[in-house]
Every structure is written in structure tokens, then in C-alpha cells.
N, C-alpha and C positions, 0 to 999 in steps of 0.2 A: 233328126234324120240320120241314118245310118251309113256311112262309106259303101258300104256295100255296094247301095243303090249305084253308086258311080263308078265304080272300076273295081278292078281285081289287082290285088297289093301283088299278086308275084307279075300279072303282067306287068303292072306298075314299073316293077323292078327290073324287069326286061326291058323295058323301052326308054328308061330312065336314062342310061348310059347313051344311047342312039340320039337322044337329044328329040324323041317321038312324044315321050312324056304328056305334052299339049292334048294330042289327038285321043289317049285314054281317057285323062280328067274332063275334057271341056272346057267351055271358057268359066273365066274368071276366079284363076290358081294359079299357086306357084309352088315352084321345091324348093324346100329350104335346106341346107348344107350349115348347119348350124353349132357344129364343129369350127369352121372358117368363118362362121357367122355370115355367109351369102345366101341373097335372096334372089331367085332366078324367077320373074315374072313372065306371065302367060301375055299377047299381045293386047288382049282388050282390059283386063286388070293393070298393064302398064299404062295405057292409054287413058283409061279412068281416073287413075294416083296422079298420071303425071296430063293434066287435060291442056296445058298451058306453056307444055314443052312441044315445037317442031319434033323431034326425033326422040321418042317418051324412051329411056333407059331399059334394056332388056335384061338386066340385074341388078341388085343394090345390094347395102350391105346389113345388116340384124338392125344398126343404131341407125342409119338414114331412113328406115321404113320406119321406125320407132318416135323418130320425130316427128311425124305426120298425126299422132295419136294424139289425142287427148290426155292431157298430168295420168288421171287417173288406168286409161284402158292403156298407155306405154308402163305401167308397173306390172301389170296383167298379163300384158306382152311380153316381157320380160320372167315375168312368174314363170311365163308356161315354155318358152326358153329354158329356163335353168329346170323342169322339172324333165322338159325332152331331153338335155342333155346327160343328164343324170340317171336316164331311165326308169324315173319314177312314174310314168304314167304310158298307158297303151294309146291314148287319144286326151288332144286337150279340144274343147268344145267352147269356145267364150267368146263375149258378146263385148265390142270393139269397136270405141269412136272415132272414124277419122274424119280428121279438116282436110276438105277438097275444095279449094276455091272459097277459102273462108266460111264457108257450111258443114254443119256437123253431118256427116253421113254413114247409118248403121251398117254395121258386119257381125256376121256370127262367122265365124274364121274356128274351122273342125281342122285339128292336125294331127296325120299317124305319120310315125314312126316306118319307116321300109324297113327292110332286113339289111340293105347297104349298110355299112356301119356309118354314122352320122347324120344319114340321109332323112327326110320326113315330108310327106307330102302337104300341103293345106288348098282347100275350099274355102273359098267367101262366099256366102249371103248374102249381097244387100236388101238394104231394108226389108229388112224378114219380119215377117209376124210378129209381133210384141209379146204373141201370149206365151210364144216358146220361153220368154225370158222370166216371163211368171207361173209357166211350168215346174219351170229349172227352181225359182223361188220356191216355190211350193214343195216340191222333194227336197230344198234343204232344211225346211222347216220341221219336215216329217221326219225328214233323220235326226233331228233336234229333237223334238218331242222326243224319241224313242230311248237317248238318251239322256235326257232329264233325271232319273235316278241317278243312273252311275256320275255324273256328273254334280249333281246336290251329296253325293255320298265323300266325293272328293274334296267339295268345300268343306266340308264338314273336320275331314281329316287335314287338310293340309292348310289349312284359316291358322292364323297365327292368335286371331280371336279363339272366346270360349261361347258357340252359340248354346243359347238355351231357349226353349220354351216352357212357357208357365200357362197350365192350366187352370183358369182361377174357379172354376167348376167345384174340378174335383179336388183343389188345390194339390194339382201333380206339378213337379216342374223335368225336364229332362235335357241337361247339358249335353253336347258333343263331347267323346271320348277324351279330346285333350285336355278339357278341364280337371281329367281327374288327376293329372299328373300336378295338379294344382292346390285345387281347392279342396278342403276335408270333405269328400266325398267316399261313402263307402263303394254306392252305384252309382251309373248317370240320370238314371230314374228315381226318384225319391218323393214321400207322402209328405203330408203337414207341410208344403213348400216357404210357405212365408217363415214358421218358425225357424224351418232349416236355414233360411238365406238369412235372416236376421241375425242367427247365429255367428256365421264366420264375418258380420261386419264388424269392424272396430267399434266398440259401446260409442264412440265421440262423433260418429258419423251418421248413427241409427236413425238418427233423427234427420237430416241428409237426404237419406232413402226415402224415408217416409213422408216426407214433406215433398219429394221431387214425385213421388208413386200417386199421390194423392189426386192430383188432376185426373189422369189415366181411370184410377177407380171409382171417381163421383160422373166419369162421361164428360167431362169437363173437356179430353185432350184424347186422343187418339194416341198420343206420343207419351214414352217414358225417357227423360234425356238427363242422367246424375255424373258426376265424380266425386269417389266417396275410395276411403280403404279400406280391405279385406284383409284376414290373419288366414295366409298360405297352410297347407299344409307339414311344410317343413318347420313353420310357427314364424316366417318372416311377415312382413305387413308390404302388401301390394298396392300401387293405387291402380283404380278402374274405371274407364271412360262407359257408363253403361248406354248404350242404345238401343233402343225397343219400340216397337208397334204392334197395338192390340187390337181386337174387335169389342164391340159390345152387341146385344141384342138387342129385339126393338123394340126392347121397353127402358133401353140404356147403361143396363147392369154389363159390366165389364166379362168377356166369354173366357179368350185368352191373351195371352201377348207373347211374343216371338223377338228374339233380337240378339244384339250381341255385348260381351264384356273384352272390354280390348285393355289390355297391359298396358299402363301410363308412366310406369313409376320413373323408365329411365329421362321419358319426359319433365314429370315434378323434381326431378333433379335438376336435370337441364335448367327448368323456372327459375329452382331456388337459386341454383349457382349464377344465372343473369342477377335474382333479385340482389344477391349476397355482391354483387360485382356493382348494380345501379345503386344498393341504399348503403351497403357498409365501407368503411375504409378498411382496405387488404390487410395495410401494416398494422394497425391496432384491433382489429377489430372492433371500433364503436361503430354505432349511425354514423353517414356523411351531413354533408349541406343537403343533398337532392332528400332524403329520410327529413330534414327538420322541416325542409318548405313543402313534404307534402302531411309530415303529422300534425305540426301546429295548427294549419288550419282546420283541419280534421276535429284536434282536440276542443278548439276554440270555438266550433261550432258545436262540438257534445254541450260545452259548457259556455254559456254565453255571459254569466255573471261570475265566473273564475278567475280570481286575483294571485298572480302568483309573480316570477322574476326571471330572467333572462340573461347569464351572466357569459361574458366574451372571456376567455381564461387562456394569455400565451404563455409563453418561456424568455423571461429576460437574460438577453444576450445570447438565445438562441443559434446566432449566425459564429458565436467562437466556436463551438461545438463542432462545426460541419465543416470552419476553415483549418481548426487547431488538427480535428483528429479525424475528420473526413465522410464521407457522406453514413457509411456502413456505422459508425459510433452513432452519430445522430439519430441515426433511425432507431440506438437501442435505446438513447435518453427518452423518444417520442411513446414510444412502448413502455416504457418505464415509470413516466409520464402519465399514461392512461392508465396503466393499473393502480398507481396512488390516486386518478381523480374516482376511478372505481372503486375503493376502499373507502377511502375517508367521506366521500361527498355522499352521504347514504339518503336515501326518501327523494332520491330527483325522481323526475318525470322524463328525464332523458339527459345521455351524455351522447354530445359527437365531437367526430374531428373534423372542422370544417375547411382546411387546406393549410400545410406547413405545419407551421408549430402553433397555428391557431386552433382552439378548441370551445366547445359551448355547453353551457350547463341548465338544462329547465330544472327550478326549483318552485315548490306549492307556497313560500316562504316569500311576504311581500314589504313585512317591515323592515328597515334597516339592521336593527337591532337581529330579527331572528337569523334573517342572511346571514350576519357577520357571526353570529353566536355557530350556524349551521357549517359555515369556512373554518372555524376554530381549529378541529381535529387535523384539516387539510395543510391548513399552514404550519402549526406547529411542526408536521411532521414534515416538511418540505425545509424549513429551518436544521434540519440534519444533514450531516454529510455524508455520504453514501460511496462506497464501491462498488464501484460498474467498468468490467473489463481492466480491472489491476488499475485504474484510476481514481483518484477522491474525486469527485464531483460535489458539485453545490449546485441542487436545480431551484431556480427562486421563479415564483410566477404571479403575472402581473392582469388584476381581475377588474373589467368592467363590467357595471350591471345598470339596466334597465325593468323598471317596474311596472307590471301590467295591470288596469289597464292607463295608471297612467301616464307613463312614457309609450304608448302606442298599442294601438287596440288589432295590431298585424305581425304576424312572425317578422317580416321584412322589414317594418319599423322600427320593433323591436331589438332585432338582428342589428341594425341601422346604428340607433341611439343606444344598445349596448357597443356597439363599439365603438362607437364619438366618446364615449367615456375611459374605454380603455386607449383611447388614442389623446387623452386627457393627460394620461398618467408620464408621470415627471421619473425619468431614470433614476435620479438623485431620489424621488420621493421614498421615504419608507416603505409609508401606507401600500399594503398591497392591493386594497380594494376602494376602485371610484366610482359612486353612485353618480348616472344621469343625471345634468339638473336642465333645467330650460334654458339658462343661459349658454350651455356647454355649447351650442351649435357656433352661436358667438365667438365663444372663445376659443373653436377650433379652427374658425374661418383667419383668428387674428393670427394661429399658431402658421395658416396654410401660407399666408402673407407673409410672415416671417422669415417661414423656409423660403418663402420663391426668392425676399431679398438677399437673403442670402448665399442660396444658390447661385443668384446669378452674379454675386461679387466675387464667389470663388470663380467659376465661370470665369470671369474678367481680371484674371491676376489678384486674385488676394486685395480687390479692391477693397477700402475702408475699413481693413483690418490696421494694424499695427502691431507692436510692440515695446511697453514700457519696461523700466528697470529698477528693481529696486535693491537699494546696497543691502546685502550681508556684512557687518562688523565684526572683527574680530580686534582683542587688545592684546598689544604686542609690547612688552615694557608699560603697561601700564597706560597705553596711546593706543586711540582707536586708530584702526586702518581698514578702509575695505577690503573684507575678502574676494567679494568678488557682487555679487548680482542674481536674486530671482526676475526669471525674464515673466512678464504677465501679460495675456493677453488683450487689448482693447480693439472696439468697432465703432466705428462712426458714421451713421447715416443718415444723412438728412430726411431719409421716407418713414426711420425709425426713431423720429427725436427723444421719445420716451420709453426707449430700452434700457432694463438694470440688465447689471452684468451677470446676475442669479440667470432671467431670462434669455440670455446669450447662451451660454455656457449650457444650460438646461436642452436649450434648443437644437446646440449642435451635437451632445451628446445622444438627445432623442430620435435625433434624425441619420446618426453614423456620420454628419458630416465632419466630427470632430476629429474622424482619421486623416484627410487630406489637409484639414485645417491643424493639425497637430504635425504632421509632418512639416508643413510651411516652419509653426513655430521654432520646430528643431530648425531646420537649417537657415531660420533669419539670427536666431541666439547663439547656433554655432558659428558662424559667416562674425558676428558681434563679437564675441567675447576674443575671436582670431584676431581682431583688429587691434583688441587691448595688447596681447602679444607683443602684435607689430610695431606697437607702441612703447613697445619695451615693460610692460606692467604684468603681473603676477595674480591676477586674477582666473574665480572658477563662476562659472556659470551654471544655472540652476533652472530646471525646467521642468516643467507639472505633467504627469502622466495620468490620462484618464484611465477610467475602467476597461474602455472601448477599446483606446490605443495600445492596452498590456495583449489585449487580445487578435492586434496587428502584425501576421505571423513576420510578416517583412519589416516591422519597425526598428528590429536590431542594424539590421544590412543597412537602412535608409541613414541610419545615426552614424555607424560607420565610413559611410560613403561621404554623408555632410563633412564630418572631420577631416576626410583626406581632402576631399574638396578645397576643402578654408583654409588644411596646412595646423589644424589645431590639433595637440595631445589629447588622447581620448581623456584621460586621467585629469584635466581642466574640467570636465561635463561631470553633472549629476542629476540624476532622473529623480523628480520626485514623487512618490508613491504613497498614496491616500488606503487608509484602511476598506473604502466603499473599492479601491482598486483589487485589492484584495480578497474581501471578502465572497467578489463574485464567482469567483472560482483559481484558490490557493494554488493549484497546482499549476497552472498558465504563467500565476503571476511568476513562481516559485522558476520555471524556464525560462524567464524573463530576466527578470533578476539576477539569476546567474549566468546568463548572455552575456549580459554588461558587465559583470564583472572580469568573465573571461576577457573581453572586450577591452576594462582597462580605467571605465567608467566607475564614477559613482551611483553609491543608489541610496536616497534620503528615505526615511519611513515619516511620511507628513504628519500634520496632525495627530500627535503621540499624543497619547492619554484620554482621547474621545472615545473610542470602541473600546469594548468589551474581550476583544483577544488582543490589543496592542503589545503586552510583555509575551504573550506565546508567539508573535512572530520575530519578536528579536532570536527568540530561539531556533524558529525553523527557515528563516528569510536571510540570504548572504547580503547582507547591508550595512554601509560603510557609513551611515549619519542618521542621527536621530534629530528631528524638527519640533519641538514641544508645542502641542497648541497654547494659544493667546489667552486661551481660559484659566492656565493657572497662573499665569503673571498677572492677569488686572484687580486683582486684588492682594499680591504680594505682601505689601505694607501692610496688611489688616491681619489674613490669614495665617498662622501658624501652619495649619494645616498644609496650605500649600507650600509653605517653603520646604517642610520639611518631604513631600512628594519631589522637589525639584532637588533638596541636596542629595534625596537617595537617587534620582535619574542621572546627576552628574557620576554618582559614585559606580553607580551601574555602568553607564559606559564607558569612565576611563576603566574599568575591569575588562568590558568586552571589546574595547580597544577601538570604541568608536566616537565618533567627534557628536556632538552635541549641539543643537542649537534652538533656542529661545524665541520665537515667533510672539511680535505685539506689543513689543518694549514701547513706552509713550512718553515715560518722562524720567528726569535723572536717578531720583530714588527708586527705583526700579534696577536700573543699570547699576547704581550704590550694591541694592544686594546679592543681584548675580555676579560681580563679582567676585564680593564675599566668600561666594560658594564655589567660586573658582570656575563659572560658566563659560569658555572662552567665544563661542561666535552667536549674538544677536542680532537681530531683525526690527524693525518700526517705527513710525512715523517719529521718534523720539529724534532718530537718525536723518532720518530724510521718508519723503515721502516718493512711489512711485515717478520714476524722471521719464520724459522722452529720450530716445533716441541721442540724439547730438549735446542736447544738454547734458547725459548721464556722462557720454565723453568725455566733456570737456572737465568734469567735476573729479571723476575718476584720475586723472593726471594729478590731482595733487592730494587725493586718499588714500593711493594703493600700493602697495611694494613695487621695486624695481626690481625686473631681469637685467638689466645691463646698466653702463657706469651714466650718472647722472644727463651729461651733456648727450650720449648719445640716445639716451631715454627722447629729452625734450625736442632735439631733430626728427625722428623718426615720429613721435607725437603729433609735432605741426606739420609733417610731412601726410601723416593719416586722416586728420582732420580736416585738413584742406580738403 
């Protein structure tokens, strides 16, 4: 219905200002000043809105009217607000719910615009005829339909997709214009359609298409739905999400199909860089853990009667690396690392890194013999020593394997009982590789025992440890005297009555607890030997340096500290250094070594003559005593051979200017010929054997040289003992 019918907009405008307004429009209107956002209501339209107020409001404001609406007809409201203020419209005409008294109640609410500037009239309807609103529906539909072309021409151009239709008739297909900026297309229209579209697929996908097409053209599927890749025109490879819907006739032969190809590829990247983040490790790039537990089972179900082996493969002593030279080196050994197991380890079924310095190996390889013969290459070449970042390094690596199917017929058991076996492996041991056996779960149970007892006696002060002494001899005029004392470590537990001290030593090594447990030893043998001092005796004390503890960046400072502690000369101590401390990585020990010498200390090279580089480290190691092992004095008397290996080690070190000593002596004739040869300090049971504590004391007072004049020796002596 037209304004028209109701008033005249300039009289409007005249009466407006008079405040007459009312009398033009009739009831139920208001002016809106919408500018100020007020709403000046008519009396029976206020009295309507407001039915529940005594004195109903004869204005309000744009939002208190607006609340009265309904969610939907207050946006509407608001619409046609902002379009009267803006002048975008000559008349708004909409259909408007409001809550009066908790009941929905219709309005068609017509508003013009006056010539006042801001000014605008409005009419309400209530409950108006319905059909006016499906009028109004009906002529939006109709200006829809009209634009239906221009509108499909739009999608067409501005789709980020490539529409196309495939006529399978006449086999015509015809893309939307963008695709040509794509696909090798001369037209958007082209014959022989299938051969053409088959053309720019990737040959490895053809089948893809056609297997996903197949439905569609047996009537099977109404739907064509693939992801496959195309070769662009620029000759790049795109991947394509295709979606399509066809017709067939009614005898079920396929008519046409219509649909779209949408650009995936920055998607399939996205994929892969997830997949590359959930299966691979960053830092090396092999498979993870999360890649093994879902391939194994995968593989294991391809192959249900498949025998093959499952090997745990770390880095021993892994943790010096990361404390010595810090997180950034470590990560390059790890790397390092994974390209020799890539090299050497060749015909696996998979390498990964499954956290730290832990790694895993599928091999098709199930007997003992083939495994070890297939690790051959791997260890050999890991037995070199290499520079990485201006350091020698020695990476040695420590392999457990499990054999399928029978050590476990599951990745996760597998996984399991390959590592019970690398958790098997003995620091001290050689062997680099330990095959599962049934008993291992046993004997890992006894090892988990072992550790907890121990743990928890460090835990408790160094409970049921000790320390024994055993003399160093040296002849002095042709008379033995003590030089001083190797300190040796002992445990005693009643939970563990049948521990060898192989199994001690093995234990605490395997478990790193041998650093706080080696620390103790320094400061109980430094605190000891301080005593002899005080005692007035002239003794050196001698103490055994693991592998572990060369690689405890703070073990110089702790040895330091002990000595001032006690009040002893550093130059009384000697660290003594095993070839297996060595060998694990020369350059650590080599910073070491020369600590303690700066320091003031000695440094023993143990067990001389057992390895295979014992005379190249006299050459590259600053060490002040050589310790021969017990292996070539126990047959002294028989052997020519060995004596003559021991007169040329004495000769060597009086040249290199270093002291010399004889470890294993048992009986006189033995002591007969190192003399001879002019040996001056030996070691064993021939002497004494390992003493406690208080007894080595009290022995030591009539063995060992005197610092100060005899009387005041044996006062200070019984003064210490006490």
C-alpha cells in the first residue's frame, strides 16, 4: 500500500514542526528523527507498545524501541535505520515482530524519508494480511530468477575452483575460463574429452580417475568424488580435489556430468608436513616411534609367516657428549649417527629414531650368525675415529636384538624384549651385540633389584659401601717400604649376599651411579691418606678412574676441593686410568689428564699392556706412572718373553721420566726379578693383601717413610688412631 493513500509528504512537512503531525498521518505512527536516534510516538501506537504502563511514553529512543523486537526483526530494524540514514533508500517497507505483553505481534512498519533533513515518517500495520509478505517473497524470487545468468556467469569467473562439464554423449567437456590459465588447454571447449583429461593426469594417478569414474559410468553412483594429480600448464604437477554430479537416462547410460576441480596441493603439503612432523624425526630425518607402531603392524599383517629381527641400537656414553660439549654438538653426533646406520646397515625393512640417543633397526635377517655377519660393515666402521667439528671423536654403539616370531609375535613385544637385551649389555662388555634369550627378563628383574639396593644405600650415606687399602711397595736401599696404598672399593649387603665385585662395579657403571659413588671414593681416600700425613708418614694414595667419571665435567674441582678439605698436597693423589677409560673417547680423557696435572696430581695409566694402543698413549696422554698388568708377571719365572717386554718397559720409562709399577706380585721369585731389572714400586698379595681401614693404619706406621723426626711421628700417630 502506497503513502500516498495517507498524507501528502510536503503537508507532512508543514505540520511536522507544529507538533500537528498526528492529525495528517492517523493513528498508529510515529516520526522518527533518526539522526538523534528519537522516536516520537502517536498516542494509541504508545498506548499499544507501552499497554502495561499508567502514563505510556510519548517518545523513545531508536534502541528502547528496538528492544521490544524480536533477535531477528531488531537487525531489520536497524538495517533500515542505517539505510534511512544514509540515504540509501526512498521508503523502507518491512515486516516486524514485536513482544507486547509477551505475544508476538505483527507489523508491516512503511518509512519515508521527509525533506527535513533527518526527519522520516513511519506507519504501522498490525496484523496485516500475510499474503502481503508472500507477495513481497514472490517479487524477490522473481528478481532472482531474472538474474540467474549474470549471476552463474559470475561464479564461473570469480570460483577459485575450475568448473567443468563433461558431455559424455558427444564426449565434449567445457571448463570455466580460469582453468585455462592452468590446465593445457588450447579452448575451454574441447572434443575426444576423456582422451584430453586423461592426458594432463599424471600416468601414476590414471588409474585413480578411472577407478573413482567407474561408478558414475556403469549407473552405479550418481557422484564422481577423486584426488589425483594433474601436470599444469606451466609443466608443475597440481593436486585436485575432483567433485562431480551426473545424469544418466532411462535406460541408465551415463548423459552428462557437471562439477568442480578445486586446487589441493597447498593442502597435500600441509598433509605431508603434519605427516613428516607425526612419523619422521626433525633432527635426523629417519621414522619415529609413532612410524614403527603403526608399520610393524601393518607389515606383520601383509606377512603373517615373516621371520625376521628387531634390533634396539644406542650410543654408549652418549650423556659425555651433551655434558662435555653441549646440547648443539650432540645433536651433530645424533645426525652423524643416523647417516652411518644409513650406510652400513643396508636391506633393513626400516630405520628409526625412537627418542634420544635411542634408535631401531628392522632387519629380514633372523639367525644369529646372519645378523651379526649383516652389523659387520656397521661396527667396523664405528671402531674409527672421526672428526666432527675440530674434535676426534669415538662413537661406539651398544645393540640389542630380538627375533621374530620368536621373541614376540608384536612390534611392542618386540620393541620390549629388544630392549631387555640392550639393557642387558655390560658397559665393561666388549660384545657389542646381545641377543634376547628367555631368561633375560630374569636377569633384568635381578639387575632392577640390584639398582634399587643400591640406590637406596647411596640414598642413605654411602651405606655398606667401604673402603679397603692395599700397599704400593717400593725398595729403598734394598728394603721394602710402603709407598703408599691403592684405595679399592667394597659393598656389603646383607639383601645382596652373593654379589661379585665384577657385578658391583658393572652395575654402578651401567647405571652412572658410579659418579656420586666415585666422588665418595675420592674424598674417603683423600680424608685417609691426609691422616697418614698427620701421622707424620710419607705416603701417596692411588685411586681408580672409571670411564664414566673421566667424563664428569666437575670431577677435577670435586678432587681439588677434597684436598683442601683434608689439608692434603695434591701431588700425594694419583688418578688411575684404565685403557676401556680411554678408549671411549681420547680427547675427554686427554682434558682430564691434563686437569690434574695442571692441578699437581698424578695420573697412573692402569693396566699397561692389555690394549692394543697402550704405548701410543704414553705418547699423547701427560702421565706421570705407568701400572703393568698382573698378566705379565704370573709367569715371569717360565717366560723369557715376558721379562724381556718388562726390562724394555722399565727402560722406557726411566727415558720418559716416569715411575713404573708392577701390579700381581705373589711370591718371592717374582720380587727376585723385578728387581733385577731394577723395577722400583710393586703391588700384591705377595705384600699384603687388600686391609680395612684401621688395620691398614695401624700397619702402615711401621712400613712407610717418615716426615718428621721419629718421636714426634709415633705421638702424632697414637694421637690419630685414637
Amino acid at each position: 500500500m502506497e503513502s500516498q493513500e495517507y498524507f501528502s509528504l510536503k503537508q507532512l512537512d508543514e505540520q511536522a514542526s507544529s507538533g500537528n503531525w498526528q492529525e495528517v498521518l492517523g493513528s498508529e505512527c510515529f516520526l522518527l528523527d533518526y539522526n538523534k536516534e528519537d522516536v516520537h510516538l502517536c498516542q494509541r501506537l504508545a498506548q499499544l507498545l507501552f499497554s502495561n504502563s499508567v502514563q505510556p511514553p510519548a517518545h523513545v529512543s531508536t534502541s528502547q524501541l528496538a528492544e521490544m523486537f524480536t533477535p531477528r526483526s531488531r537487525e531489520i530494524f536497524q538495517r533500515d535505520l542505517e539505510r534511512l540514514r544514509e540515504n540509501r533508500t526512498s521508503k523502507t517497507d518491512s515486516h516486524l515482530n514485536v513482544l507486547i505483553n509477551g505475544q508476538v505481534t505483527n507489523f508491516l512498519v512503511v518509512t519515508i524519508p521527509l525533506e527535513t533533513p533527518g526527519m522520516a515518517v513511519g506507519i504501522c500495520h498490525i496484523n496485516y494480511d500475510l499474503m502481503h509478505e508472500y507477495d513481497q517473497r514472490m517479487e524477490d524470487i522473481i528478481q532472482q530468477l531474472k538474474h540467474v545468468q549474470s549471476v552463474n556467469q559470475l561464479i564461473l569467473e570469480g570460483s577459485t575452483d575450475y568448473i567443468y562439464q563433461l558431455d559424455l554423449v558427444n564426449n565434449v567437456c567445457t571448463f570455466s575460463p580460469k582453468a585455462m590459465d592452468v590446465l593445457p588447454l588450447e579452448s575451454p571447449t574441447f572434443h575426444n574429452a576423456m582422451d584430453r583429461i586423461l592426458s594432463f593426469i599424471v600416468p601414476e594417478d590414471r588409474k585413480i580417475f578411472l577407478e573413482s569414474f567407474t561408478p558414475f559410468l556403469t549407473g552405479k553412483s550418481d557422484y564422481h568424488v577423486a584426488e589425483y594429480r594433474v601436470q599444469t600448464k606451466q609443466g608443475d604437477i597440481m593436486w585436485i580435489s575432483c567433485h562431480g554430479k551426473g545424469l544418466h537416462d532411462a535406460t541408465g547410460h551415463p548423459v552428462m556430468i557437471a562439477g568442480s576441480l578445486m586446487d589441493i596441493t597447498e593442502q597435500k603439503r600441509t598433509e605431508e608436513r603434519i605427516r613428516q612432523m607425526l612419523y619422521y624425526d626433525e633432527l635426523t630425518g629417519l621414522k619415529n616411534r609413532h612410524c614403527f607402531e603403526k608399520e610393524m603392524p601393518e607389515f606383520l599383517a601383509r606377512n603373517p609367516d615373516a621371520t625376521g629381527s628387531i634390533l634396539c641400537v644406542d650410543i654408549r656414553n652418549f650423556k659425555v657428549f651433551n655434558e662435555i660439549f653441549g646440547h648443539s654438538f650432540s645433536n651433530t653426533i645424533l645426525k652423524e649417527f643416523s647417516r652411518i646406520l644409513q650406510l652400513y646397515i643396508t636391506g633393513n625393512l626400516g630405520l628409526y629414531r625412537l627418542e634420544g640417543d635411542e634408535f631401531l633397526v628392522h632387519l629380514p635377517e633372523s639367525e644369529p650368525g646372519a645378523i651379526l655377519e649383516k652389523l659387520t660393515p656397521f661396527q667396523m666402521y664405528l671402531s674409527c675415529p672421526r672428526l666432527i667439528e675440530g674434535h676426534t671423536i669415538y662413537i661406539r654403539a651398544r645393540i640389542g636384538v630380538a627375533i621374530y616370531p620368536m621373541h614376540g609375535c608384536t612390534g611392542e613385544e618386540l620393541i620390549k624384549n629388544a630392549n631387555t637385551a640392550l639393557q642387558l649389555h655390560s658397559k665393561s662388555d666388549s660384545q657389542q651385540t646381545v641377543f634376547f634369550r628367555s631368561e633375560s627378563t630374569e636377569t633384568l628383574n635381578k639387575k632392577y633389584l640390584l639398582e634399587t639396593e643400591l640406590r637406596k644405600d647411596i640414598d642413605n650415606g654411602m651405606k655398606h659401601f667401604r673402603l679397603v687399602y692395599q700397599p704400593v711397595v717400593e725398595f729403598r736401599n734394598g728394603e721394602p717400604v710402603w709407598h703408599g696404598a691403592e684405595a679399592l672399593l667394597r659393598y656389603s649387603n646383607p639383601q645382596l649376599p652373593n654379589l661379585t665385585q665384577m657385578e658391583l662395579i658393572e652395575t654402578l657403571e651401567f647405571s652412572d651411579m658410579i659418579i656420586p659413588v666415585g666422588r665418595w671414593v675420592v674424598e674417603q681416600a683423600v680424608r685417609e691418606c691426609a691422616r697418614w700425613h698427620k701421622m707424620g708418614l710419607s705416603a701417596y694414595i692411588n685411586v681408580n678412574i672409571s670411564a664414566q667419571q673421566v667424563s664428569d665435567a666437575n670431577l677435577v674441582n670435586h678432587i681439588a676441593a677434597c684436598c683442601r678439605t683434608a689439608g692434603l698436597d695434591y701431588q700425594w693423589l694419583v688418578c688411575e686410568l684404565t685403557e676401556t677409560s680411554l678408549v671411549k673417547n681420547f680427547e675427554i680423557a686427554n682434558q682430564f689428564c691434563e686437569s690434574l696435572i695442571r692441578l699437581g696430581a698424578g695420573v697412573a695409566l692402569d693396566d699397561f699392556g692389555t690394549g692394543y694402543s697402550s704405548f701410543n698413549y704414553l705418547r699423547r696422554l701427560p702421565i706421570s706412572q705407568i701400572k703393568v698388568d698382573r698378566e705379565y708377571v704370573q709367569h715371569l719365572e717360565t717366560e723369557e718373553y715376558h721379562r724381556i717386554i718388562l726390562r724394555c718397559l722399565y727402560d722406557l720409562s726411566q727415558t720418559l721420566n716416569l715411575k713404573l709399577c708392577v701390579e700381581g706380585v705373589e711370591n718371592l721369585r717374582t720380587v727376585e726379578l723385578l728387581r733385577e731389572m731394577g723395577v722400583p714400586l710393586m703391588q700384591g698379595f705377595y705384600f699384603d693383601r687388600p686391609l680395612e681401614e684401621d688395620v691398614f693404619r695401624k700397619e702402615i706406621l711401621h712400613h712407610a717413610p717418615s716426615l718428621m723426626p721419629e718421636e714426634s711421628r709415633k705421638e702424632e700417630a697414637a694421637h690419630t688412631v685414637r
